[in-house]
Residue frames as a rotation matrix with the C-alpha (Angstrom) as fourth column:
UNK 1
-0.432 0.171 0.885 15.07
0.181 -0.945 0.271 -20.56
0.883 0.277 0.378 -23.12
UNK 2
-0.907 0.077 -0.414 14.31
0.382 -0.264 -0.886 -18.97
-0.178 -0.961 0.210 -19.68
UNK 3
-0.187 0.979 0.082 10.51
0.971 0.197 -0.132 -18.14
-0.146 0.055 -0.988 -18.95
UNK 4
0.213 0.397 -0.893 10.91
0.252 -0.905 -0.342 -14.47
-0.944 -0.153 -0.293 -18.81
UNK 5
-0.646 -0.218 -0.732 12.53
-0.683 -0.265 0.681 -13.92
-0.342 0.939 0.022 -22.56
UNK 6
-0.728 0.529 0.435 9.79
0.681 0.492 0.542 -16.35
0.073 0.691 -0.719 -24.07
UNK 7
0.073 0.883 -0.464 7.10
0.866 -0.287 -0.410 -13.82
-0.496 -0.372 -0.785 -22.32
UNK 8
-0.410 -0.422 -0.809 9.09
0.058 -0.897 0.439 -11.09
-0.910 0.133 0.392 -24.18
UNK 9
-0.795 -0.570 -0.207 9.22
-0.241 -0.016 0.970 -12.36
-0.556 0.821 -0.125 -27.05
UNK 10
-0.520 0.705 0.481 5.21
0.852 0.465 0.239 -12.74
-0.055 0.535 -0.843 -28.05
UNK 11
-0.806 0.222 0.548 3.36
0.132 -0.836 0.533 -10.34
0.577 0.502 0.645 -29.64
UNK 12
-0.759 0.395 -0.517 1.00
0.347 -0.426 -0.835 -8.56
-0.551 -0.814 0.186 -27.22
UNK 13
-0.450 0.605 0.657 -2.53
0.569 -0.372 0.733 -7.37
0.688 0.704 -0.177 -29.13
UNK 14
-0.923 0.017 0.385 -3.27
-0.146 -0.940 -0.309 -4.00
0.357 -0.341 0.869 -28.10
UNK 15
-0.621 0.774 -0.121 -6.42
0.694 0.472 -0.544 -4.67
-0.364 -0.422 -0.830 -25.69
UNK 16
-0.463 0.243 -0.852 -7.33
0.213 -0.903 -0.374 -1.30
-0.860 -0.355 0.366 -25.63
UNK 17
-0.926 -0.083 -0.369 -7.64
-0.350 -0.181 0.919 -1.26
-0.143 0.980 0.139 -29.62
UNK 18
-0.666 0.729 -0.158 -10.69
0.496 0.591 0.636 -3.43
0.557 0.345 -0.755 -29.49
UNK 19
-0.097 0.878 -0.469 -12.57
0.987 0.023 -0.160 -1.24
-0.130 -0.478 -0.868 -27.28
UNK 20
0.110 -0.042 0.993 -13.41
0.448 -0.890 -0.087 2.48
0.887 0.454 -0.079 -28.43
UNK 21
-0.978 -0.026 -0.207 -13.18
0.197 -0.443 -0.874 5.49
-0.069 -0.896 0.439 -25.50
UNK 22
-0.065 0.965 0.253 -16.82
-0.832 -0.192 0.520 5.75
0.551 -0.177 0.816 -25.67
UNK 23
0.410 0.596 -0.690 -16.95
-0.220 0.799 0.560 2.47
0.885 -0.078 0.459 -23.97
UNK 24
-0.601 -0.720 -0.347 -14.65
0.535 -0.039 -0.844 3.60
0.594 -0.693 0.408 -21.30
UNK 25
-0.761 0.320 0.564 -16.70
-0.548 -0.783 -0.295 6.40
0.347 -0.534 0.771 -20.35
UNK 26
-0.266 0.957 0.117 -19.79
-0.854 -0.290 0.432 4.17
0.448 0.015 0.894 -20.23
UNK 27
0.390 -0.023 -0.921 -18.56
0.571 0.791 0.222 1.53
0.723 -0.612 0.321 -18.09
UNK 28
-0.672 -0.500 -0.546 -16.78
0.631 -0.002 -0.776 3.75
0.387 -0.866 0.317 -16.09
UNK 29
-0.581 0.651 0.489 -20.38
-0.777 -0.623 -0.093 6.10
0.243 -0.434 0.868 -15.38
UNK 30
0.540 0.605 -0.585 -22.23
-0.142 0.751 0.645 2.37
0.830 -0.265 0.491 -14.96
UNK 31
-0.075 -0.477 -0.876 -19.20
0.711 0.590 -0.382 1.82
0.699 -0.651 0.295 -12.08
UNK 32
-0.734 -0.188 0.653 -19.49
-0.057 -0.941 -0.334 5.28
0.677 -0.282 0.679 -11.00
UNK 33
0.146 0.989 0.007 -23.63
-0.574 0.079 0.815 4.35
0.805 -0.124 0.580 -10.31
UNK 34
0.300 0.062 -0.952 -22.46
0.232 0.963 0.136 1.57
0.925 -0.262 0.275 -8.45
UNK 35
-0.612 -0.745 -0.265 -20.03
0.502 -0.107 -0.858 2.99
0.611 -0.658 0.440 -6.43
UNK 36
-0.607 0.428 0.669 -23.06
-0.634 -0.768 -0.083 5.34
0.479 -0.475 0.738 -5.23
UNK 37
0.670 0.724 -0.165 -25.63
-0.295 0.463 0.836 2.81
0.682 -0.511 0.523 -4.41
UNK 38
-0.076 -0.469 -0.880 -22.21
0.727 0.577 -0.371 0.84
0.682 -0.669 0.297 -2.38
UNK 39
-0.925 -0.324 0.199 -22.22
0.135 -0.769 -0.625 4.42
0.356 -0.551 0.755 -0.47
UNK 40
0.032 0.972 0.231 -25.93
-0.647 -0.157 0.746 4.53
0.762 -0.173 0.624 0.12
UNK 41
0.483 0.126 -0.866 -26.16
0.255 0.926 0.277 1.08
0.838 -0.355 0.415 1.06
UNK 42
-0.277 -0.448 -0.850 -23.15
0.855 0.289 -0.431 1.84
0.439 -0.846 0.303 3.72
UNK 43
-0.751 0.262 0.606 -24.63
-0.403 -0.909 -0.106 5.38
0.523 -0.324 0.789 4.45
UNK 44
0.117 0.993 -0.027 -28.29
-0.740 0.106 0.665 3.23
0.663 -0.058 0.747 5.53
UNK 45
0.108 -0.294 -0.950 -26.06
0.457 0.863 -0.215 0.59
0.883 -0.411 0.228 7.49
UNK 46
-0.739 -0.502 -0.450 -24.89
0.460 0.113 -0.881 2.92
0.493 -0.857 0.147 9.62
UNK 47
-0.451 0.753 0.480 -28.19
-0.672 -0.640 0.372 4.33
0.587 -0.155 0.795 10.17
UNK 48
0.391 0.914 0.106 -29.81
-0.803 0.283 0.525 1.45
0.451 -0.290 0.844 11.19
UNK 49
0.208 -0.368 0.906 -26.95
-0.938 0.188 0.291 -0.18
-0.277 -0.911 -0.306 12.80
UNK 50
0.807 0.044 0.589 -26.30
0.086 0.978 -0.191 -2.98
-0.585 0.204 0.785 10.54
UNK 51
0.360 -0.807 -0.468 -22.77
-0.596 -0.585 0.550 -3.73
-0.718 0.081 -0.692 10.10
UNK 52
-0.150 -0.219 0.964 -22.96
0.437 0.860 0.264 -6.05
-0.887 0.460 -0.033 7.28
UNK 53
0.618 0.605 0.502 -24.71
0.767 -0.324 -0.554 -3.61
-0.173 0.727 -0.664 5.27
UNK 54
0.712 -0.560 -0.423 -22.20
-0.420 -0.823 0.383 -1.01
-0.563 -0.095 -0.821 5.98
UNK 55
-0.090 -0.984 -0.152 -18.88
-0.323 -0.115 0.939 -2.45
-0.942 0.133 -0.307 5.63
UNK 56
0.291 0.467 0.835 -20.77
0.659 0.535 -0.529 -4.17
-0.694 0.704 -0.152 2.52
UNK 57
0.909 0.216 0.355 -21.38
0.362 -0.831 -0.423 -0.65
0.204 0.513 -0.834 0.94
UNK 58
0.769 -0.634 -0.076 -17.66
-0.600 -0.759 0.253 0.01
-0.218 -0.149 -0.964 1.46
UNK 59
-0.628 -0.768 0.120 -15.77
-0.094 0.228 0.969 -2.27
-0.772 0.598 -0.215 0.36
UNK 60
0.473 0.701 0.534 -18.68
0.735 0.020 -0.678 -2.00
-0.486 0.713 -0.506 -2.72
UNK 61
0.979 0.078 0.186 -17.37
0.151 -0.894 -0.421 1.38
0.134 0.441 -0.888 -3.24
UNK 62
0.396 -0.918 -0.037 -13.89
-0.279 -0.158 0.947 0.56
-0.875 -0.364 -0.319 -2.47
UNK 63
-0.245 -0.053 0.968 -13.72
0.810 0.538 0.234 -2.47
-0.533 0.842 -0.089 -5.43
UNK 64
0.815 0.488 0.311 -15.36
0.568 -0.572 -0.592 0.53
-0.111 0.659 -0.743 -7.60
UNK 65
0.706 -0.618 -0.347 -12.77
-0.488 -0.779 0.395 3.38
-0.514 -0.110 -0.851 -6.77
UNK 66
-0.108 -0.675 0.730 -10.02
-0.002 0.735 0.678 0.28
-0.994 0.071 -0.080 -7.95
UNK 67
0.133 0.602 0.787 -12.00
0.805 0.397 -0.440 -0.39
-0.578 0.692 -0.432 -10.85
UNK 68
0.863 0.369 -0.345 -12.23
0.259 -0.909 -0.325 3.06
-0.433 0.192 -0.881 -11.74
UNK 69
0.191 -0.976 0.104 -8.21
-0.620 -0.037 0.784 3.40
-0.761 -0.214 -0.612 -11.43
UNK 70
-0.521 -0.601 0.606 -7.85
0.182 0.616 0.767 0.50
-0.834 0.510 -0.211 -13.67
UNK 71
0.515 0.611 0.601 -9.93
0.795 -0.079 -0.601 1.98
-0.320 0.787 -0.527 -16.58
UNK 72
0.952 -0.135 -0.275 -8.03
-0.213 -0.937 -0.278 5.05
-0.220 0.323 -0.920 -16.35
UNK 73
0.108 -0.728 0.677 -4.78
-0.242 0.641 0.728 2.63
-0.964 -0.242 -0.107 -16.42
UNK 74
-0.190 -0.368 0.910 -5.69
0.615 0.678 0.402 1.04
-0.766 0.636 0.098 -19.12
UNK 75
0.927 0.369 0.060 -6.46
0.356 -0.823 -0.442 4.60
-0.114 0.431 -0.895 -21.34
UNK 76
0.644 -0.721 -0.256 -3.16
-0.614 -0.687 0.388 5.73
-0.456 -0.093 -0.885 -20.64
UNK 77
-0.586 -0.682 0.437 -1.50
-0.031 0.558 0.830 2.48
-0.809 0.473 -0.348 -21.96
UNK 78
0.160 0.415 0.896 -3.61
0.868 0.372 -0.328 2.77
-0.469 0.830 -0.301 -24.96
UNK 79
0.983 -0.145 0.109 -2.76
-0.084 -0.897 -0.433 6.62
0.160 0.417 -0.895 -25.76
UNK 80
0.234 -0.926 -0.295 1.25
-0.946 -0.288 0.152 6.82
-0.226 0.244 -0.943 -25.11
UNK 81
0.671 -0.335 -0.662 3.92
-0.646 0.176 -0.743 4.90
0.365 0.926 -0.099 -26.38
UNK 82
0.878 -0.183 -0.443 6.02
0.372 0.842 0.390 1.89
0.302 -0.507 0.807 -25.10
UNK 83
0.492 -0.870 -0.033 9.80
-0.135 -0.114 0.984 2.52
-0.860 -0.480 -0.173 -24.47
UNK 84
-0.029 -0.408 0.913 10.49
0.627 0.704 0.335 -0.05
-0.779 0.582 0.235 -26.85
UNK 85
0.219 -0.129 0.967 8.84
0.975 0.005 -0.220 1.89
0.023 0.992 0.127 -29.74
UNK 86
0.985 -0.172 -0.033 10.28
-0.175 -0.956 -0.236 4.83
0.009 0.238 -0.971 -29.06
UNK 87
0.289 -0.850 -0.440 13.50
-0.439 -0.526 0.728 3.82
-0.851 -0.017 -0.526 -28.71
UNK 88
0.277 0.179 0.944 12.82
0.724 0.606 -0.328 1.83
-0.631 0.775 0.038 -32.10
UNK 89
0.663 0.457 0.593 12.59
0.748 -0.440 -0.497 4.56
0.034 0.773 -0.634 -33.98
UNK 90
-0.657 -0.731 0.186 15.78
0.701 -0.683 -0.205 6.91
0.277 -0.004 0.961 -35.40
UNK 91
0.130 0.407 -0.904 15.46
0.366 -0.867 -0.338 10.71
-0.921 -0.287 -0.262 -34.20
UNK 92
0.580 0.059 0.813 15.03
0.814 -0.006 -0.580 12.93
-0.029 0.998 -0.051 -37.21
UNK 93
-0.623 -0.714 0.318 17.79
0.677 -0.696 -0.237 15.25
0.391 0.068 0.918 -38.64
UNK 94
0.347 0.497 -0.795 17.59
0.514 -0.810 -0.282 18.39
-0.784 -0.311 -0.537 -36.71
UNK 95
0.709 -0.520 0.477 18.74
0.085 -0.609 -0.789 21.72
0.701 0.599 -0.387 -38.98
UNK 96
0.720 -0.435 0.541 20.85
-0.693 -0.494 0.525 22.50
0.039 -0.753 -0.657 -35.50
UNK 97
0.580 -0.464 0.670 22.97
0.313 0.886 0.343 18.86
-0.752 0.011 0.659 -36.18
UNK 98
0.631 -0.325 0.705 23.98
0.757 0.059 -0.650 20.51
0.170 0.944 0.284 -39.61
UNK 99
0.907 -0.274 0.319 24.74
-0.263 -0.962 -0.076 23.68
0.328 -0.015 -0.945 -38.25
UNK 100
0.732 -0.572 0.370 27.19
-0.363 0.133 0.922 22.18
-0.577 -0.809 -0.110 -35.64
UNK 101
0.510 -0.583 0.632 29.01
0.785 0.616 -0.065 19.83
-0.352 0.529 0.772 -38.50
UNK 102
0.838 -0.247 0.487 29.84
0.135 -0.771 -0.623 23.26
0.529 0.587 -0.612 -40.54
UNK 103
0.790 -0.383 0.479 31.29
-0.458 -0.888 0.045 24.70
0.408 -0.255 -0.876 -37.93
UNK 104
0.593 -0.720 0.362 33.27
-0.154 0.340 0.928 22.09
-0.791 -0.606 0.091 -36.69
UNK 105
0.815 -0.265 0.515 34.71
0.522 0.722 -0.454 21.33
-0.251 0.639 0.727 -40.27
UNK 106
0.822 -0.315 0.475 36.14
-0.180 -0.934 -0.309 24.99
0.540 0.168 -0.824 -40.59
């Protein structure tokens, strides 16, 4: 069995399921905080001319902005649907399928 159809083929538990959206919001306003102090911090480097403290406070607030992105990542894969289960699932009769049968039978 090739390595990529075993990876297919195990059930995945929905990460997202174990964590409520309240707990999104309140890690992502605790990353939000951060990201300000990384902007302070590189706002006070460049004041005083220390460039450790700067680029510090930027790539602080860069890793945040990322961070941020991947919370809102993982929200969207926890609200829509795979591929898979959608194409899993039959489409229900329309009324507009019946109509079409009539008329073609005539």
């Amino acid at each position: 069995m090739p390595w990529h159809n075993f990876r297919c083929q195990q059930e995945i538990p929905k990460r997202a399921a174990l964590v409520s959206g309240l707990a999104y919001w309140i890690v992502g306003g605790i990353a939000g905080l951060i990201g300000l102090v990384g902007l302070i911090l590189a706002a006070e480097g460049n004041r005083e001319g220390i460039a450790l403290v700067y680029w510090g406070g930027l790539a602080i607030f860069a890793v945040i902005v990322l961070a941020e992105f991947w919370l809102i990542r993982l929200w969207f894969d926890h609200t829509t649907t795979s591929p898979k289960e959608t194409l899993s699932k039959p489409a229900p009769p329309s009324s507009q399928d019946k109509a079409y049968d009539v008329v073609m039978d005539r």
